[in-house]
C-alpha positions in Angstrom: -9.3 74.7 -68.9 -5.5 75.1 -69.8 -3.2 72.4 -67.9 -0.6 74.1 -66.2 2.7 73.2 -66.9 4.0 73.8 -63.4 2.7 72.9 -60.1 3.6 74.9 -57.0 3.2 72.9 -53.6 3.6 75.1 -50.6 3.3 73.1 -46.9 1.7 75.1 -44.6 1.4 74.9 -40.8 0.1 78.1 -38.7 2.0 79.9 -41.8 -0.6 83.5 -41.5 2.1 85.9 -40.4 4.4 84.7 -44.3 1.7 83.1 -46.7 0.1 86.0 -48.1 2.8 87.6 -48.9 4.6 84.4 -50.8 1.3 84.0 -53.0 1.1 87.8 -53.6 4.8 87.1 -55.1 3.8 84.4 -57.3 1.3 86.4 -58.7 3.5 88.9 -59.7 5.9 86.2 -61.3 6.9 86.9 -65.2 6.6 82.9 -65.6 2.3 82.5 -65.5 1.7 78.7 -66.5 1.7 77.1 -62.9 -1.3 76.4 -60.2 -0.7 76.5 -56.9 -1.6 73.6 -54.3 -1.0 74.7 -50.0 -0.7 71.2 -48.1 -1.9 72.4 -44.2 -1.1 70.0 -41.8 -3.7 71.0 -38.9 -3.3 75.0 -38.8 -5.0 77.0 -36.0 -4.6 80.6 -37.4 -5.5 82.2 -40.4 -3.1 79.9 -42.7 -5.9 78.7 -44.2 -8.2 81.8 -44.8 -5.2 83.6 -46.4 -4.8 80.4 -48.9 -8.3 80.0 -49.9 -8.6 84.0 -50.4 -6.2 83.2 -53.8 -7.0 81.2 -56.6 -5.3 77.9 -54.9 -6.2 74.4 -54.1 -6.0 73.7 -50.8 -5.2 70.0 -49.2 -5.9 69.5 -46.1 -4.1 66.3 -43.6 -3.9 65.5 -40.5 -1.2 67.2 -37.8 -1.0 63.1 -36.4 -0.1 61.9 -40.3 2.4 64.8 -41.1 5.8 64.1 -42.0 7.6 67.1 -44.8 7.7 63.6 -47.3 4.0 62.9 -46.8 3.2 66.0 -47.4 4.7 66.5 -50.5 3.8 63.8 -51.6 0.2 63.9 -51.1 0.5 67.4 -52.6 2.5 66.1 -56.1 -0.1 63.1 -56.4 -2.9 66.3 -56.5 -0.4 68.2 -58.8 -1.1 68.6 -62.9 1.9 70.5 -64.1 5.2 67.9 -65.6 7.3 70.1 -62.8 6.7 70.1 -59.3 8.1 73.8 -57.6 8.0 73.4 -53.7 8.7 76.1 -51.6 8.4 76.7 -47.7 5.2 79.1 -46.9 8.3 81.5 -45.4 10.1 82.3 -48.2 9.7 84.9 -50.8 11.2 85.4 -54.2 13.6 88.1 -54.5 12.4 89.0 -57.9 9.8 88.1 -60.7 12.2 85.7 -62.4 12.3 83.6 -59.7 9.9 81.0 -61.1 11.0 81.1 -64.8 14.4 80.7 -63.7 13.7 77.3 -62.1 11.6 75.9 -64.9 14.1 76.6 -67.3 16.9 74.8 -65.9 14.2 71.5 -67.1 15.5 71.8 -70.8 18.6 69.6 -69.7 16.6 66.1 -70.5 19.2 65.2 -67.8 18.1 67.6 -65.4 15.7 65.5 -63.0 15.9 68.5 -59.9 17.0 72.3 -59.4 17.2 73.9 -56.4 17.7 77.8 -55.9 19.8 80.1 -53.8 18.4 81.1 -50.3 20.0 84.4 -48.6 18.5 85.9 -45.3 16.3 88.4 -44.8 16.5 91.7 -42.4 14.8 89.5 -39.7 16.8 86.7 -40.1 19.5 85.3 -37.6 23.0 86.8 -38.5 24.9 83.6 -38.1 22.4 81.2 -40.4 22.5 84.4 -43.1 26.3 83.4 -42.6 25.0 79.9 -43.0 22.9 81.0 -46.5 26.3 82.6 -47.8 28.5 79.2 -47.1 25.6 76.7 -48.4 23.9 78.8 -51.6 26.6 80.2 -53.3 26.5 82.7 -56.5 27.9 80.2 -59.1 25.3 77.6 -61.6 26.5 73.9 -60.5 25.2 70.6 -62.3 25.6 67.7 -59.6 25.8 64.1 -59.8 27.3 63.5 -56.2 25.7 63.7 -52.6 27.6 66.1 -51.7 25.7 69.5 -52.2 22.4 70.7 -50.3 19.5 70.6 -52.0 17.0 72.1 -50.2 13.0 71.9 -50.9 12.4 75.3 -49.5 13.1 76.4 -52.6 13.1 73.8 -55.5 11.7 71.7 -58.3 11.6 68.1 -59.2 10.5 66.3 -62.5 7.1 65.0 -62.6 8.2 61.9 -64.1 11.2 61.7 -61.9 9.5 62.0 -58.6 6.5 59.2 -60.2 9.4 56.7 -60.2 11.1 58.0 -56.9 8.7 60.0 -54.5 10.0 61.0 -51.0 10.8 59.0 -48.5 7.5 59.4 -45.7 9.3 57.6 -43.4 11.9 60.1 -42.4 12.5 62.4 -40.0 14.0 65.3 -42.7 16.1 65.5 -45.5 14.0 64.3 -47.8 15.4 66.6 -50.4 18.6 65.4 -49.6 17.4 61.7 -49.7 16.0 61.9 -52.9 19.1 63.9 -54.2 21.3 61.0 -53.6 18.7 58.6 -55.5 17.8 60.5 -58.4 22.0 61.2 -58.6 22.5 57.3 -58.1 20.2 56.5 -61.3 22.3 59.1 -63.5 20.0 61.8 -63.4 21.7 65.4 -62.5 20.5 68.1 -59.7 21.0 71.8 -60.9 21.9 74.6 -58.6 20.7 77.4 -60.0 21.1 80.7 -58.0 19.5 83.0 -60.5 16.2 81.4 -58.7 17.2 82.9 -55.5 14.4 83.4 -52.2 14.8 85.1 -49.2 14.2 82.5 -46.6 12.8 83.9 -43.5 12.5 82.0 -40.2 12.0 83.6 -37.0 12.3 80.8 -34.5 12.4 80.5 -30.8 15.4 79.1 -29.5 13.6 75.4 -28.7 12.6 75.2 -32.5 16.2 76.1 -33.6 17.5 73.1 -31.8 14.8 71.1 -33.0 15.3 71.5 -36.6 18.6 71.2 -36.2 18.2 67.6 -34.1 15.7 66.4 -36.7 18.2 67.2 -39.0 20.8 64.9 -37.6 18.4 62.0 -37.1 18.0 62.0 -40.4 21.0 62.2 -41.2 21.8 58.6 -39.4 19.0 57.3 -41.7 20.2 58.3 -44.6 23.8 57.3 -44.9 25.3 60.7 -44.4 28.8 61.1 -42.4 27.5 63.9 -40.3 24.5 66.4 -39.9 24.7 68.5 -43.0 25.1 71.6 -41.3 27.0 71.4 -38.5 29.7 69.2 -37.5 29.7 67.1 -33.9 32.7 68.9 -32.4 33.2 70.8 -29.8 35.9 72.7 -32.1 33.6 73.2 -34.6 31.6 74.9 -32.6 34.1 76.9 -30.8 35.4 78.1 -34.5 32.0 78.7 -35.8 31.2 80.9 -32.9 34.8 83.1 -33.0 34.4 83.2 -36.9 30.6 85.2 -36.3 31.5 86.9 -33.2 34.2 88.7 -36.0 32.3 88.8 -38.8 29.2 91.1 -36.6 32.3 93.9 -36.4 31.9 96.7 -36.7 28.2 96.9 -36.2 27.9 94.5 -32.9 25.8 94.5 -29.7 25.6 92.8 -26.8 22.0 91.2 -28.4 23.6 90.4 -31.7 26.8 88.4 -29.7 24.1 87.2 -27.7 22.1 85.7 -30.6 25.3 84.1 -32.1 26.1 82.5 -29.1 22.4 80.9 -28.9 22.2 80.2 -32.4 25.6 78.4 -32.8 25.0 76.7 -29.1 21.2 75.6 -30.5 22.4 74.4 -33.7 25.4 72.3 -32.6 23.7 70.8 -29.2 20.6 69.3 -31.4 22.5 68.1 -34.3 24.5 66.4 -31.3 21.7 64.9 -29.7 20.1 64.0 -32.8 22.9 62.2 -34.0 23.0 60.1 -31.0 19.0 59.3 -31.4 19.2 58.8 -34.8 19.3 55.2 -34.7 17.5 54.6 -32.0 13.7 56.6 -32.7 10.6 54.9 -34.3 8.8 57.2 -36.5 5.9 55.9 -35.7 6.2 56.4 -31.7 8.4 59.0 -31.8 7.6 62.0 -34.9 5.4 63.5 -32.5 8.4 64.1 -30.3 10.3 64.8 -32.6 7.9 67.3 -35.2 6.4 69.0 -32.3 8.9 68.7 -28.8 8.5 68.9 -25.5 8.3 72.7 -25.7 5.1 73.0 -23.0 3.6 76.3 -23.7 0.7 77.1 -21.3 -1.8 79.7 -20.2 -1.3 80.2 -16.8 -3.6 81.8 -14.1 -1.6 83.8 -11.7 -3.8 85.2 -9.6 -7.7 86.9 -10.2 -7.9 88.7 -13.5 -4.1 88.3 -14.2 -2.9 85.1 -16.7 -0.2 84.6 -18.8 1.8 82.3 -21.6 4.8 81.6 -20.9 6.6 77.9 -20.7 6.2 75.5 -17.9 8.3 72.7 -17.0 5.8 69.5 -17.5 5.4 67.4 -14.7 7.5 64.7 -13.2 5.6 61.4 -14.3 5.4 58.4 -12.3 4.5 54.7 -13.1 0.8 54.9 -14.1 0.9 58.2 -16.2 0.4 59.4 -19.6 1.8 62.2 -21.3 -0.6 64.0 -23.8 0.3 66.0 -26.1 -3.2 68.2 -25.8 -4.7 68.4 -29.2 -8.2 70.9 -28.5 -9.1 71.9 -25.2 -12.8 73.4 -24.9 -13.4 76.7 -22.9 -15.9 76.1 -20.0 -17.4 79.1 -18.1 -15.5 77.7 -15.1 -12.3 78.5 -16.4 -13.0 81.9 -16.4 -14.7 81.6 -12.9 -11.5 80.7 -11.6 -9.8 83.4 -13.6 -12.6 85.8 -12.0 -12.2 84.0 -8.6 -15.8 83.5 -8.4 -15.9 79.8 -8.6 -16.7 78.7 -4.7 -13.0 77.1 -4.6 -11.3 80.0 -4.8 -13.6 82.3 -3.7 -13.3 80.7 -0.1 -9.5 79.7 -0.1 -9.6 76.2 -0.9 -7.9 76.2 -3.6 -4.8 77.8 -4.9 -3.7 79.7 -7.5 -1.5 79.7 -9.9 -3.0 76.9 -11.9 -3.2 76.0 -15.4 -7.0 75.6 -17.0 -9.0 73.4 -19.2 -10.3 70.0 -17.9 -12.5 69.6 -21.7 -9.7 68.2 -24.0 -8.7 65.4 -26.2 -4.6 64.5 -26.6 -2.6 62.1 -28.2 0.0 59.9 -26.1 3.2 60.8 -26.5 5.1 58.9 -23.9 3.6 55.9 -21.5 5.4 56.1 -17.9 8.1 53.5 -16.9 6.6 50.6 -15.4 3.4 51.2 -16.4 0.7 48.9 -15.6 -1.5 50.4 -18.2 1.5 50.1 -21.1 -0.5 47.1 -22.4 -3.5 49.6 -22.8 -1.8 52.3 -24.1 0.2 52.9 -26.6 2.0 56.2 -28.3 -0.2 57.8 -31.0 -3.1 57.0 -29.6 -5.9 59.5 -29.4 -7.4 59.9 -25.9 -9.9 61.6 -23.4 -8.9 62.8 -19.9 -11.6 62.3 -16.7 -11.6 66.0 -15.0 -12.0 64.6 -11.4 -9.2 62.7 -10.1 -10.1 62.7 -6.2 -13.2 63.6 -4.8 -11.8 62.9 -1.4 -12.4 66.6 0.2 -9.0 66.5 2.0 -7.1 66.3 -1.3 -9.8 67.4 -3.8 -8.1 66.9 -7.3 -9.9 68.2 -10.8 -8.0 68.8 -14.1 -7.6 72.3 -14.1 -9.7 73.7 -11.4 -8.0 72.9 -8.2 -4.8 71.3 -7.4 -3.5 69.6 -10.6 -2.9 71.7 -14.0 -4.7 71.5 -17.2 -4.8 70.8 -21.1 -4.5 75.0 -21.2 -0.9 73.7 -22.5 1.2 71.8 -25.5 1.2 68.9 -22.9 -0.3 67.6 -19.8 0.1 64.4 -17.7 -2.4 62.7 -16.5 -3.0 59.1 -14.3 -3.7 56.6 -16.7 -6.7 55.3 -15.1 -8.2 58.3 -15.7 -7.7 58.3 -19.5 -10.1 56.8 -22.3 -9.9 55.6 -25.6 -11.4 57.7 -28.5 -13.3 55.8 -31.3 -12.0 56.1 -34.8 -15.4 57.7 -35.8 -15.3 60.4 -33.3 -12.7 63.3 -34.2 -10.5 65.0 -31.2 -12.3 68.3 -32.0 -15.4 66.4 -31.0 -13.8 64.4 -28.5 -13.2 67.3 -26.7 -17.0 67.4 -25.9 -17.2 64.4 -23.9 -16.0 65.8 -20.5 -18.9 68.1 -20.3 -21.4 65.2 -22.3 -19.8 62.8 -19.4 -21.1 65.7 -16.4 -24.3 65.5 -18.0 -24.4 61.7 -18.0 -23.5 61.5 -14.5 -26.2 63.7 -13.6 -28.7 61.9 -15.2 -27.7 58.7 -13.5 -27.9 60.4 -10.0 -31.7 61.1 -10.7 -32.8 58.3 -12.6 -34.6 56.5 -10.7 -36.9 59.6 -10.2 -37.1 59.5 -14.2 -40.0 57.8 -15.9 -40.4 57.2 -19.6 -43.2 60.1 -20.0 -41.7 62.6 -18.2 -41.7 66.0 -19.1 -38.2 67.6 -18.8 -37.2 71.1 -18.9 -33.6 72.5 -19.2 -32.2 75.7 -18.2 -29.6 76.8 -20.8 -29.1 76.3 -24.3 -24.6 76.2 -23.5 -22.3 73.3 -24.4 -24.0 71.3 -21.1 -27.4 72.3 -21.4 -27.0 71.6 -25.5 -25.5 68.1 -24.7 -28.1 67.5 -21.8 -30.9 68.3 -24.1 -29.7 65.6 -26.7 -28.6 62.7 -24.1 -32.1 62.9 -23.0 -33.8 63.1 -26.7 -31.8 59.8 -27.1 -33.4 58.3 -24.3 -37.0 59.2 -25.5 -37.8 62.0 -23.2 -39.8 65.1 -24.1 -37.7 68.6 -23.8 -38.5 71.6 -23.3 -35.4 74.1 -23.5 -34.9 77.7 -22.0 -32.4 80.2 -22.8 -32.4 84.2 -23.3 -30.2 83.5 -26.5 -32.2 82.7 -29.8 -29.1 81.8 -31.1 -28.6 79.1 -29.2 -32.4 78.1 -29.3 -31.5 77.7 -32.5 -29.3 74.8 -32.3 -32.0 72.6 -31.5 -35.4 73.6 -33.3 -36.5 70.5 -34.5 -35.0 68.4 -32.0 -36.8 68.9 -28.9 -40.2 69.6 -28.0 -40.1 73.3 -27.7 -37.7 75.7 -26.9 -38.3 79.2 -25.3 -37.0 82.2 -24.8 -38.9 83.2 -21.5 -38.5 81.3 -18.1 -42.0 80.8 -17.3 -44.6 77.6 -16.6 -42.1 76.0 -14.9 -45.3 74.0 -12.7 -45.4 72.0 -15.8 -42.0 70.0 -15.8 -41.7 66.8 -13.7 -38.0 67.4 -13.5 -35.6 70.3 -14.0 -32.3 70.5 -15.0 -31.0 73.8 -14.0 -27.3 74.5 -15.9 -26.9 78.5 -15.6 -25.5 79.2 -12.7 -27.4 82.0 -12.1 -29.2 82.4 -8.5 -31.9 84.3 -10.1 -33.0 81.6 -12.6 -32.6 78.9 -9.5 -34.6 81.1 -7.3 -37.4 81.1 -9.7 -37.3 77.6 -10.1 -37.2 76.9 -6.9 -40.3 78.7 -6.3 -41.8 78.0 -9.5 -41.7 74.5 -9.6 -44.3 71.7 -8.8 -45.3 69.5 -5.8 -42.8 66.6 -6.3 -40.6 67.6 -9.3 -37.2 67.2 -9.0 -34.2 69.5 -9.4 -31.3 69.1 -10.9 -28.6 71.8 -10.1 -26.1 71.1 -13.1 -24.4 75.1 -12.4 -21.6 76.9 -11.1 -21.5 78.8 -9.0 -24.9 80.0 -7.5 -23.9 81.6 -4.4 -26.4 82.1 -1.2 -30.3 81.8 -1.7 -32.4 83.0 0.9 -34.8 79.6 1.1 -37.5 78.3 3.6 -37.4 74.6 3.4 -40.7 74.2 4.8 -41.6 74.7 0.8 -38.8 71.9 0.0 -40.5 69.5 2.7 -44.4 70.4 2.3 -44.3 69.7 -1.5 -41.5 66.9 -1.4 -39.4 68.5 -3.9 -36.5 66.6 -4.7 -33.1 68.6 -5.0 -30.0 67.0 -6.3 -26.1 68.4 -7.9 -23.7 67.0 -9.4 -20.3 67.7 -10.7 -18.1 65.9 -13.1 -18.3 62.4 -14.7 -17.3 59.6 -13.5 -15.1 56.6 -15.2 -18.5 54.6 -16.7 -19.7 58.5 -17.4 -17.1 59.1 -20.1 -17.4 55.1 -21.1 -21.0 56.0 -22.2 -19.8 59.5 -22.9 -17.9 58.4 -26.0 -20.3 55.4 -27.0 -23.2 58.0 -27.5 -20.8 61.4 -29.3 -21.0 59.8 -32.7 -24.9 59.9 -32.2 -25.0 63.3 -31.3 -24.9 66.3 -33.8 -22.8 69.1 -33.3 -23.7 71.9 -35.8 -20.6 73.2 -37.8 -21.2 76.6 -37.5 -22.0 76.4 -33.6 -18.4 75.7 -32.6 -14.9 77.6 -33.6 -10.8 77.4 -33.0 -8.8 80.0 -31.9 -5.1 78.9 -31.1 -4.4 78.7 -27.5 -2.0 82.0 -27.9 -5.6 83.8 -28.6 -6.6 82.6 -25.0 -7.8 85.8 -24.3 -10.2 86.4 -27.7 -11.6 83.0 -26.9 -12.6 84.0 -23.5 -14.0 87.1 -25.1 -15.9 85.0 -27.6 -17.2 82.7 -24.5 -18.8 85.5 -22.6 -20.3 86.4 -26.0 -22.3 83.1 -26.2 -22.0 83.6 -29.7 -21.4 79.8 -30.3 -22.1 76.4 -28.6 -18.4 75.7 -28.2 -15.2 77.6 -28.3 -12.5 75.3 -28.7 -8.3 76.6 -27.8 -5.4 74.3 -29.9 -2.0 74.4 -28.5 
C-alpha cells in the first residue's frame, strides 16, 4: 500500500448534518495523495455512520478527555502523510484546488504551517461573514510574528514541525494560535494562503456563540495575548462593531437580520468579556467540562399527558449537600412513558404533578460540588457518578428522580443530594452505569424476600426487559435455577445459555417456588396469582397493574406469600455497582439515540426491539 503524503484530520462531534458533505468534497479534490483520519469525541448522531461509510480511519476518545489540542494530537500521532491538513467537520472547500493549494505552499523548507481563507456561507451569521472578510483577507502573507490568525479550521502543519512542537492539550482554545507563536519563535514561517479558501459554516445557538467566544478569551489569558483575538473588551468596540453592521445589512435589512446583529455582536463581546476575567482563574481539569460543554440545560419536558417538549430549563438552585451532573446516558424505562401516558398510579390519581422532567436510570459526571459541602471530601469534579431514584419515601413528600416531585437526567444537567450519589468503578463504563438503577430495584427486591429464598429454589421470572434481564442474571449469580417468560423471542434470546430455560408461553407456573412478576400487566398477575403453588411467593416487581378482582381466601388457605417493591436503596446501588462488571450486556441488545430523538427512542421502547434504549444529552 502507497503512503500517503498528506494526512487529513477532521474532529468530529454530533457533526451528521456537515460531514458527508466535507468528505464528498475531498473526494472530488484534484490533489489525491492524502488519507483521511475523523477524531469523534463521544457523538450521539449519525457522525459516525457517515465517516465509516468512506474510506476513512476513524478514532474514537472520550467526550470526558476532549480538549481541540488532544484531539489533534491523538489524530497526527495516527497520521502517515509528512503534512498534517486539519479542517473543522463544518467546512467545505469552495473548489477542487483547495487541498493542492495547501500542500504546495510546503516547498518553502521554511514553511512550517499554512492556513487558508475562510468566507461565510448563505447560512452563515451576517456579522461573523463580516468577521471572515476583516480576518481572511485576499492577499498570500508569509508570517513570522503573532500577530495574524491562524486558524485550524482550515490548515496544515509539517509533520516534522508538529513532532518537535505538538499542541498544547492543556488549553482551553487557540491552539492554532499557540503553536503559531512557537513555531514563529523558532524561525519557522506561517503562510496565509487564500487560494486554499473554505466556506466555514456554523449555525449556532446563541449560548454556543458566547461560549466560543468566552473560551476564546480564556485562552487568550493563557497564552500571552493582549486581548481576545476577535473582539476587543470595550464597551466602544462593541457599540462601533454594532453601528458598522447595522450599515453594512443596507439596503437589504430586516427587523430579523438587525435582530441577529445585535445578538451576535452582544454574544461575542459579553463571552470574550467574561472569559477574559476567568481566564486566570479556571483549572482545566475541574473546569473544561464547563467550559467545552456549559450550563446550557436542555431538557425533555412533560407538560401534561401525551404532550412533551425540549426546550431549556433553568437548573436548580443547589444547596450545601448537592451535586451538579452533567447527565452523560440516561436509560428509557417504561415508566417514563407511563407518566407521559398518565397511567402510572401517581398521576393517574393526582398525587403527583405534572410538568416534570423524566429519567431516574442515568450516570453523570460532577461538574460542580455545592458550597459548604459536607460531601466535598467525597466528591470531586470529573468524577463519574450514579444517582439513587428515591430520595424520600416519606408518603407526605414522596420524592423519586423523575417520577414525582423532583426532575430528572431527561436533561444536559440535573442536581441531585449528594447522599444519594455513588461512585462508578473504573471498569464499569457510564453507558453501563446507567443500568444500575434498575439492577439496584432488582437487588432491593431480592433482599425483601430473601429469607423465603433457599439455595434450590426454583425461580421463575416474568419478562425478558432491562429488569427482568438484570433479575434473571443477579439471581444466576447467586446460584439459583431460572426459568424466564416472555412473548418476545428476541428477548428470550438474550439469555439462552444462561438460565435454565426460557419460554415463550406463560404456563406451569405450579412449578416455581417463587415468582418474580416484572410486566406490569394485570392479566399475567392474574394468572399467576391463580396459577401458582401452595406457599410460593410473589414478587410484584411491575408498574402499574391496576384493580384485580381477588378472593383472599386463596391467598390465606395456601399461604401464599405476596411482596412489592420499588426502587433501590443506598446498600442496593453499593452492590448494584459491585456486581455490573459481572454481568453481560449484549452489544447488540442496547442502542443511543440523542436525547433530541426523545420521541424515536420512546417509539423504539414500545417496540421492545432491544434490552435497553439509552437517550445522551
Amino acid at each position: 500500500m502507497i503512503k500517503p503524503e498528506t494526512s487529513i484530520i477532521i474532529r468530529t462531534f454530533n457533526e451528521e448534518k456537515h460531514l458527508g458533505n466535507l468528505l464528498r468534497a475531498i473526494e472530488t479534490q484534484t490533489y489525491k495523495k492524502a488519507e483521511v483520519i475523523v477524531v469523534d469525541s463521544g457523538s450521539t448522531d449519525r457522525t459516525l455512520e457517515i465517516a465509516r461509510s468512506f474510506p476513512v480511519r476513524v478514532i474514537e476518545i472520550s467526550k470526558q478527555d476532549f480538549t481541540f489540542g488532544y484531539a489533534l494530537n491523538i489524530g497526527c500521532r495516527k497520521a502517515k502523510g509528512k503534512y498534517l491538513v486539519i479542517a473543522s467537520a463544518h467546512v467545505l472547500p469552495v473548489d477542487t484546488h483547495w487541498l493542492g493549494n495547501l500542500i504546495a505552499c510546503f516547498e518553502n523548507q521554511d514553511v512550517a504551517m499554512v492556513y487558508g481563507r475562510q468566507v461565510g456561507a448563505p447560512q452563515s451569521k451576517f456579522s461573523e461573514t463580516r468577521d471572515f472578510t476583516r480576518l481572511f483577507g485576499t492577499s498570500s502573507e508569509n508570517v513570522r510574528s503573532a500577530l495574524s490568525y491562524p486558524n485550524n479550521a482550515n490548515s496544515a502543519v509539517r509533520r516534522d514541525v508538529w513532532e518537535k512542537y505538538p499542541f498544547d492539550e492543556y488549553l482551553f482554545g487557540l491552539e492554532d494560535i499557540d503553536f503559531a507563536r512557537r513555531v514563529t519563535a523558532n524561525n519557522f514561517v506561517v503562510r496565509y494562503e487564500p487560494i486554499a479558501a473554505v466556506f466555514h459554516i456554523h449555525e449556532e445557538r446563541w449560548p454556543q456563540v458566547f461560549n466560543r467566544y468566552r473560551r476564546e478569551a480564556i485562552a487568550a489569558v493563557r497564552i500571552g495575548l493582549t486581548k481576545p483575538p476577535q473582539a476587543d473588551l470595550s464597551l466602544v468596540w462593541f457599540i462601533i462593531r454594532l453601528v458598522s453592521d447595522v450599515s453594512a445589512s443596507f439596503p437589504n435589512w430586516s427587523h430579523a437580520r438587525i435582530e441577529e446583529i445585535l445578538r451576535f455582536r452582544y454574544y461575542q463581546w459579553k463571552g470574550s468579556c467574561v472569559g477574559w476575567g476567568q481566564g486566570a482563574h479556571l483549572q482545566l481539569d475541574t473546569d473544561k467540562n464547563s467550559v467545552f460543554y456549559p450550563d446550557e440545560n436542555i431538557s425533555v419536558v412533560i407538560t401534561g399527558p401525551h404532550e412533551a417538549e425540549l426546550k431549556e430549563v433553568p437548573l436548580k438552585k443547589m444547596r450545601p449537600g448537592d451535586l451538579l451532573l452533567k447527565v452523560d446516558y440516561v436509560g428509557v424505562c417504561r415508566t417514563d412513558l407511563e407518566v407521559f401516558e398518565k397511567t402510572l398510579g401517581y398521576y393517574r390519581d393526582g398525587v403527583a404533578q405534572y410538568p416534570i422532567v423524566p429519567g431516574h436510570e442515568f450516570s453523570g459526571t460532577i461538574v460542580r460540588v455545592g458550597s459548604n459541602n459536607r460531601y466535598q471530601e467525597r466528591f470531586k469534579v470529573g468524577q463519574r457518578v450514579v444517582g439513587e431514584c428515591v430520595l424520600s419515601r416519606d408518603p407526605s413528600d414522596r420524592k423519586e428522580v423523575g417520577v414525582i416531585n423532583f426532575n430528572g437526567a431527561y436533561s444536559s444537567y440535573v442536581v441531585v443530594p449528594g447522599h444519594a450519589v455513588h461512585k462508578v468503578p473504573y471498569d464499569v463504563d457510564s453507558k453501563k452505569a446507567a443500568l444500575a438503577e434498575p439492577l439496584a430495584v432488582v437487588l432491593r427486591a431480592i433482599r425483601r424476600i430473601q429469607h423465603r429464598l433457599f439455595p434450590e429454589a426454583k425461580i421463575a421470572v416474568i419478562g425478558a426487559g432491562t429488569i427482568g434481564y438484570l433479575c434473571a442474571e443477579a439471581l444466576l449469580q447467586d446460584g439459583y435455577e431460572v426459568t424466564v417468560f416472555d412473548k418476545n423471542p428476541e428477548r428470550l434470546a438474550y439469555l439462552h445459555g444462561k438460565v435454565q430455560a426460557t419460554s415463550l408461553v406463560l404456563e406451569g407456573l405450579d412449578r416455581f417456588d417463587t415468582i418474580f412478576e416484572v410486566t406490569g400487566s394485570r392479566e399475567v398477575l392474574e394468572m399467576v396469582i391463580k396459577q401458582s403453588r401452595s406457599d410460593s411467593t410473589l414478587m410484584m416487581l411491575g408498574f402499574p397493574y391496576g384493580d384485580i378482582n381477588y378472593n383472599f381466601e386463596d391467598l390465606v388457605g395456601k399461604e401464599k406469600f405476596f411482596a412489592g417493591s420499588v426502587g433501590g436503596d443506598s446498600e442496593d446501588f453499593v452492590k448494584a455497582l459491585e456486581l455490573l462488571p459481572k454481568i453481560e450486556i449484549p452489544a447488540d441488545a442496547c442502542t443511543v439515540v440523542p436525547l433530541t430523538n426523545f420521541k424515536h427512542a420512546w417509539e423504539l421502547h414500545r417496540s421492545s426491539k432491544y434490552l435497553k434504549i439509552f437517550l445522551q444529552p
